[in-house]
C-alpha positions in Angstrom: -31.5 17.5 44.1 -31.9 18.8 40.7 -27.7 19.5 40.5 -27.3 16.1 41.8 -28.8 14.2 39.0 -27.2 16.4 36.5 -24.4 15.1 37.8 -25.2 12.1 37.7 -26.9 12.0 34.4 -22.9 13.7 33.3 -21.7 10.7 34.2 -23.7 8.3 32.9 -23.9 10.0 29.2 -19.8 9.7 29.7 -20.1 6.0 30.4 -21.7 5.5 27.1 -19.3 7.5 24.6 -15.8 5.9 23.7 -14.6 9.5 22.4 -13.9 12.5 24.5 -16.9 15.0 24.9 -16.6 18.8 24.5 -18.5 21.2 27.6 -20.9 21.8 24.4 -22.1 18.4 23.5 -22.3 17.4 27.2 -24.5 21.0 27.8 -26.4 19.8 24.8 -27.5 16.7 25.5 -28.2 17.8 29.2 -30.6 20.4 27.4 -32.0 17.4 25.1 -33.0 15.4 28.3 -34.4 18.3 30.2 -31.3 19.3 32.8 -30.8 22.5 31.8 -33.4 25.5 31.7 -34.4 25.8 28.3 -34.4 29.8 29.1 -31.5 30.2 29.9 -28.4 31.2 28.2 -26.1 29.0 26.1 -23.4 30.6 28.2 -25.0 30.2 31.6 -26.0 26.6 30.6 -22.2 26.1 29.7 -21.2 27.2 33.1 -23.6 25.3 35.1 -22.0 21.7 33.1 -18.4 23.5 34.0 -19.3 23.6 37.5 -20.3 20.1 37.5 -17.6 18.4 35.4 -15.1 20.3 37.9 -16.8 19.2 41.0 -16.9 15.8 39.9 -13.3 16.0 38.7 -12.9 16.6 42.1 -10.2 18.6 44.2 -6.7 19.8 42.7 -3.8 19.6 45.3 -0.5 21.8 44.7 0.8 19.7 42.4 -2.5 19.9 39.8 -3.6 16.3 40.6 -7.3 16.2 41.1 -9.1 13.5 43.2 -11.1 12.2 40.7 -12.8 9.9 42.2 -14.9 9.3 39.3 -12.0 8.4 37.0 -12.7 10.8 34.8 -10.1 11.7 31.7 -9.6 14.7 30.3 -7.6 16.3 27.7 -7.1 19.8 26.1 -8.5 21.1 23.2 -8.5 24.3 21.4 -7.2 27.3 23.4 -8.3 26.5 26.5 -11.6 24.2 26.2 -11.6 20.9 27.8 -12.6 17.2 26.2 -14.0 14.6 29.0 -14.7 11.3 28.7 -14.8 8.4 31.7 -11.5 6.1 32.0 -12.7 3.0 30.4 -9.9 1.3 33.0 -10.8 3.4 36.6 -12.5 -0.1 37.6 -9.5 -2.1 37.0 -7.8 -3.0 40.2 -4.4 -3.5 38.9 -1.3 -2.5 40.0 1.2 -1.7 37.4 4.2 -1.5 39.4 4.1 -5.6 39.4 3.3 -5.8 35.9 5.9 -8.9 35.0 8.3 -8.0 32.6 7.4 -10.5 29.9 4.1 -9.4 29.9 5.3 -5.8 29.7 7.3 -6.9 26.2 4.2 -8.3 25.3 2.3 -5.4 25.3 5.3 -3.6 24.2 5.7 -5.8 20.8 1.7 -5.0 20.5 2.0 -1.7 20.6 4.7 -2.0 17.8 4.0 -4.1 15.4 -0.4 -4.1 15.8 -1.1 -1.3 16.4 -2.2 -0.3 13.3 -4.8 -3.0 12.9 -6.6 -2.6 16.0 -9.2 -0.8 16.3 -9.3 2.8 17.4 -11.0 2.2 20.4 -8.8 -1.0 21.5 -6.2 1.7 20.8 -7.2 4.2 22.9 -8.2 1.4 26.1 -4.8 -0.5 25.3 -2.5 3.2 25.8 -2.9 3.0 29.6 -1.5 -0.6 29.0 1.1 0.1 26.4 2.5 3.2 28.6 2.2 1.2 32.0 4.5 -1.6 29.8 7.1 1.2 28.4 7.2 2.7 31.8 8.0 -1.0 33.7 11.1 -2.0 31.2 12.6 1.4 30.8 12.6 2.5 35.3 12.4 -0.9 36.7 15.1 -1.6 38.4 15.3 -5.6 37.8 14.3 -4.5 33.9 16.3 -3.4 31.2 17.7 -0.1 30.9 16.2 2.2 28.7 18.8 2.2 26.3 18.7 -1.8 25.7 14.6 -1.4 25.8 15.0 0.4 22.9 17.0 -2.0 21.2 15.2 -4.9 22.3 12.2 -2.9 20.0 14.5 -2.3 17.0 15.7 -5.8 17.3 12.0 -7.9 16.5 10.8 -6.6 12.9 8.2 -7.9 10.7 9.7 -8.6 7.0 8.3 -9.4 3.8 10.3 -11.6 2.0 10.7 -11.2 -1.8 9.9 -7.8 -4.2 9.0 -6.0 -1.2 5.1 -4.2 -1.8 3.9 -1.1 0.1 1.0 -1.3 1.9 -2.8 0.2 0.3 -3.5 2.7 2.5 -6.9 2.5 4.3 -9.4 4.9 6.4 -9.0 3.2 9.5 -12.6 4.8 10.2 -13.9 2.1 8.0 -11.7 -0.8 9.6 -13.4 0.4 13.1 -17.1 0.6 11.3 -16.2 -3.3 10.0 -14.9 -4.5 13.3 -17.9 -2.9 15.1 -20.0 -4.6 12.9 -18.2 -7.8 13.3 -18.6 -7.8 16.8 -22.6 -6.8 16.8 -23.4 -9.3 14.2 -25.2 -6.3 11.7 -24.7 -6.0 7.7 -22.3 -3.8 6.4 -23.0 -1.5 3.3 -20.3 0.2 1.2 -19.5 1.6 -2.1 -16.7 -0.3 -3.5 -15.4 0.5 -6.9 -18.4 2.3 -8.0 -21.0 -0.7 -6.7 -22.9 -0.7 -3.8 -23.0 -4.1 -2.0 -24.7 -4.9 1.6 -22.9 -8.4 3.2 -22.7 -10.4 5.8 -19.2 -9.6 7.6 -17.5 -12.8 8.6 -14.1 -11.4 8.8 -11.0 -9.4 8.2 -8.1 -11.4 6.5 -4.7 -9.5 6.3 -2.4 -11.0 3.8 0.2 -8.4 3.6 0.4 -6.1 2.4 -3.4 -6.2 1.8 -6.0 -6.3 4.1 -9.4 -7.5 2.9 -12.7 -7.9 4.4 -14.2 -11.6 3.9 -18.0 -12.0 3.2 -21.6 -13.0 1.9 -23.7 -10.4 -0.3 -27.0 -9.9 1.3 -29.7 -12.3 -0.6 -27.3 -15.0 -1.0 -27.3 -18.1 0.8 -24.9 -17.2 3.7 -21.7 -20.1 3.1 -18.3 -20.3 2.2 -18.9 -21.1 -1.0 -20.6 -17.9 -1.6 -18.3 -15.6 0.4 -16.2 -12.7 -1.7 -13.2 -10.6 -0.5 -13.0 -7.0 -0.5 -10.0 -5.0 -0.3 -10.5 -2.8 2.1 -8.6 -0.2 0.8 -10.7 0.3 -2.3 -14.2 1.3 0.0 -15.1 4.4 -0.6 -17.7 5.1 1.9 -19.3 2.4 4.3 -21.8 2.5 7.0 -23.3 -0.4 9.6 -26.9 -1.5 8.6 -29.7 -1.9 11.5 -30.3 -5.3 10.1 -28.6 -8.6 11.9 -25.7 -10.5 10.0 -25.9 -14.6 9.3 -22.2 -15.8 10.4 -22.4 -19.7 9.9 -21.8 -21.3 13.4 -19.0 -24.1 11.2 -17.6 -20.7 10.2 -13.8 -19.9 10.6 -12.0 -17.7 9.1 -8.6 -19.8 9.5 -10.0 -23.1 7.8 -11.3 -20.6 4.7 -7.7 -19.5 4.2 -6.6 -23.1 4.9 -8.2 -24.3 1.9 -6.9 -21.8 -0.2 -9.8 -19.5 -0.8 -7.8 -16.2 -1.0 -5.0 -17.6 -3.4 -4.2 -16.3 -6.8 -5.2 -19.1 -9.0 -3.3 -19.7 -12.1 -6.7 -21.4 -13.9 -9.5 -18.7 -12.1 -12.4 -20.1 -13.3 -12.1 -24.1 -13.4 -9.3 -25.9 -11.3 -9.0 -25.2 -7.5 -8.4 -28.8 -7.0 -5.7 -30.3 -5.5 -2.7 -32.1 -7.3 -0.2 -34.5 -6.6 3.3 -32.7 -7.2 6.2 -34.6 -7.8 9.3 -32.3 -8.0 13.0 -34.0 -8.7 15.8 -31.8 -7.1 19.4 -32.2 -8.0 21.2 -33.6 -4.8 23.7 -31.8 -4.7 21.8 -29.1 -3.7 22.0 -29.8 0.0 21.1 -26.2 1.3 17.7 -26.0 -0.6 16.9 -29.9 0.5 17.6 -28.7 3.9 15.0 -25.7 3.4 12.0 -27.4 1.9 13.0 -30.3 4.8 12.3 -27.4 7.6 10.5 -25.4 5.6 7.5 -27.9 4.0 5.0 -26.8 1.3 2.6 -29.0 2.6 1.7 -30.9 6.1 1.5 -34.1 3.5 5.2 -33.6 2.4 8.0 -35.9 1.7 11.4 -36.2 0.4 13.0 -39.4 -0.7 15.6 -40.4 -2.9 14.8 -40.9 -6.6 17.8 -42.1 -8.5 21.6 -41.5 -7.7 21.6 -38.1 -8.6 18.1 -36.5 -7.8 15.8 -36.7 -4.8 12.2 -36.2 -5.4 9.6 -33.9 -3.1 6.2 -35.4 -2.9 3.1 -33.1 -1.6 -0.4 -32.1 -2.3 -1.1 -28.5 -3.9 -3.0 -26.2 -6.0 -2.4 -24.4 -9.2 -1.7 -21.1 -7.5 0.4 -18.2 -8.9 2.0 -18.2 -5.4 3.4 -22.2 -6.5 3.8 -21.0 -10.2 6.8 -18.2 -8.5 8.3 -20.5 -6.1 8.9 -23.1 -8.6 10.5 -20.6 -11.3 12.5 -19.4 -8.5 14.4 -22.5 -7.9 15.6 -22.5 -11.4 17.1 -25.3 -13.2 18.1 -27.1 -10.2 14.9 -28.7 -10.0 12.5 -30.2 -12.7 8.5 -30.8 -12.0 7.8 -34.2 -13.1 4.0 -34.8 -12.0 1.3 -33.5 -12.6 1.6 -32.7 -16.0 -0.7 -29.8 -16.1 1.4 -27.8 -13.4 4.2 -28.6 -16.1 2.4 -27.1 -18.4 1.9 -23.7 -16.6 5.6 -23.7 -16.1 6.6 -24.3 -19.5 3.3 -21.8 -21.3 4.5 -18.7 -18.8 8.2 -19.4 -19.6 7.8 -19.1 -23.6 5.6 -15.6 -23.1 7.9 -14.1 -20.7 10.8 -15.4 -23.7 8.8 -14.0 -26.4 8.7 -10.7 -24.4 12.6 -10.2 -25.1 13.1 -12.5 -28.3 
């Protein structure tokens, strides 16, 4: 009896870890809850939890496939030590083999190009996923060959238009510790740029090719108004707080970018309002027309004629540095006419970037 609810105790201590477990920490904490004889030795303790881990791993038939009734996962460690954890997917009645293929590039382009941003654990719970998917288009035989799979994942790529900018690295041990929190509503502390803040998560914005983590110091009234953005490749250190997180129930994260929190403002401390932009473009320049037609700055935009030679693009928008480039960009093709401040911006950061090679 006693053997039995070792066992079962092995199994249950598995169920709660997401990372794999060496003999040690599993003869540990069978020690810690009174399992193991205290008198005994490490080494005979350590055999006892072998014993047990390869009974429940079950019977290994000639071609070193075990039963494994239990779904337990194991991998190798140093020399010949063994890590063990339970198969977060031995309950999922699914069968692979009649994965459709669609949802097999699916998974496929998430292993790709998201990878990175998930977190480790979603990782590690997707791979079954992600190699079931790899497996159906490459041997299928309605599916692509392997050869065109592995252009059909060379052939879908995420750009950034523009001066191209490396990515900030980040410790993806702190994305993990943000997402956790996240998910379990709890405050988040860190040390960021020699400060120590506690906050309110609300959530993780990635503007490429920076990632930042959206929220509310601890004391202040918990609102969008009040939230602040971290870039989470500038925390130093960060840990989970035992206290709950306020997350406003009107909260989402897609309407705070909407309204252009997270922009660059060309005025930072005064105007974040919106303004009425009239721009004149030359008609004759049918390709861009045809872009900014497809292509609108705003959901308000329009495009009309303005006189015989110049059409003019209405739309609502704010002083951002983002605005500030586009319009430069277009050169002297186009003219803003309204509003007279954005004119102003255009016309102060052309004569210092003149004066820089006068």
């Amino acid at each position: 009896m006693k053997t039995f609810l070792r066992r079962l105790a092995i199994l249950e201590y598995l169920r709660t870890t997401k990372e794999h477990l060496t003999t040690e920490q599993i003869a540990l904490f069978l020690s810690n809850e009174g399992y193991l004889n205290d008198l005994a030795h490490e080494r005979t303790n350590a055999r006892s939890v072998q014993r047990d881990l390869k009974f429940l791993l079950g019977e290994v038939d000639e071609e070193g496939d075990a039963d494994n009734e239990f779904g337990l996962d194991v991998v190798k460690g140093e020399g010949r030590s063994l890590h063990w954890k339970l198969d977060p997917y031995r309950g999922l009645s699914y069968d692979f083999e009649k994965m459709p293929q669609n949802m097999a590039i699916a998974f496929a382009m998430t292993q790709k190009h998201l990878s990175d941003l998930l977190p480790r654990n979603t990782q590690q719970e997707l791979q079954r996923l992600f190699s079931a998917a790899e497996h159906k288009l490459a041997h299928s035989e309605k599916a692509l060959s392997s050869k065109n799979f592995s252009r059909l994942k060379d052939s879908i790529e995420f750009y950034q238009r523009g001066q191209t900018l490396q990515s900030a690295d980040f410790d993806m041990d702190h994305m993990d510790i943000i997402y956790r929190a996240i998910v379990n509503k709890k405050q988040l502390s860190f040390e960021y740029r020699s400060k120590r803040y506690t906050v309110h998560p609300l959530g993780v914005a990635i503007l490429l090719p920076k990632i930042y983590l959206v929220a509310v110091k601890s004391g202040d009234q918990v609102s969008t108004a009040n939230c602040r953005n971290f870039l989470i490749h500038k925390i130093d250190s960060i840990w989970a707080e035992n206290k709950n997180s306020v997350v406003p129930e009107d909260f989402k994260l897609s309407e705070y970018l909407r309204q252009g929190n997270m922009e660059v403002y060309v005025d930072r401390n005064d105007d974040k309002d919106v303004h009425s932009l009239e721009l004149l473009i030359d008609s004759n320049q049918s390709r861009l027309i045809e872009d900014v037609t497809e292509t609108p700055i705003s959901k308000d935009q329009t495009i009309t004629m303005y006189d015989s030679e110049r059409v003019v693009l209405r739309a609502r928008v704010r002083r951002t540095v983002q605005l500030r480039t586009w319009l430069l960009s277009l050169g002297p093709v186009c003219e803003v006419k309204e509003p007279s401040v954005i004119r102003d911006d255009l016309k102060a950061f052309l004569q210092s970037t003149l004066g820089k090679y006068s």
